[in-house]
C-alpha positions, 0 to 999 in steps of 0.5 A: 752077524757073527763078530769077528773079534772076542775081548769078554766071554761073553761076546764068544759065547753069542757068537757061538750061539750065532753059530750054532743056530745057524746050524739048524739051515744051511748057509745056501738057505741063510744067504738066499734069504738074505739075497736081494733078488726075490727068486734067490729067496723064493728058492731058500723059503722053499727049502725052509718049507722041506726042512720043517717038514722033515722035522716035523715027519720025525716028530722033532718040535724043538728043531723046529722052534729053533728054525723059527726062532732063527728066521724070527730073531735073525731075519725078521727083525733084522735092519736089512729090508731084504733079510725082513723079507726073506724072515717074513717069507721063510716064516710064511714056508715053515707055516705051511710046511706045519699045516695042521700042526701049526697049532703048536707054534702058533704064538712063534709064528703070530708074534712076527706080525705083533712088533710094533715096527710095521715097516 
């Protein structure tokens, strides 16, 4: 969540990091996964899945880090059940979407399925 009040540098600093990553997928995408419907989810894990394939078809594996990175740190291990799951399922799009190629952010992808919250 993006803090709407900024008393130290520091604070807008985050914030714009928030900002900037949130950059990488659009806010239709952002807000799908973090909808409570399943299909609304579904939908915005696809077009994760496009994304990284796009990216990954112009060889650009930073982008692609940062989007899972996003969906591990914003979605994942968020406290809202439904931002977990639509984390969890964005990752699983991004996996598919890496195919062969998943060998290069295996550890990324695997350390979702290591935190100890199990929930």
């Amino acid at each position: 969540a993006v803090v709407s009040t900024q008393s130290t540098g520091v604070e807008r600093k985050e914030v714009m990091t928030t900002q900037q990553d949130n950059a990488i997928l659009p806010i239709t995408v952002t807000r799908g996964l973090n909808d409570r419907v399943y299909e609304k989810r579904k939908l915005a894990a696809l077009e994760v899945e496009r994304i990284v394939r796009d990216l990954m078809s112009r060889n650009d594996t930073k982008q692609v880090k940062r989007v899972i990175d996003l969906l591990v740190n914003s979605f994942v291990l968020a406290q809202n059940p439904n931002s977990k799951k639509g984390g969890l399922i964005g990752v699983a799009a991004a996996a598919i979407a890496l195919g062969k190629d998943i060998g290069l952010f295996v550890s990324e992808i695997v350390r979702v399925f290591l935190r100890n919250d199990r929930k």
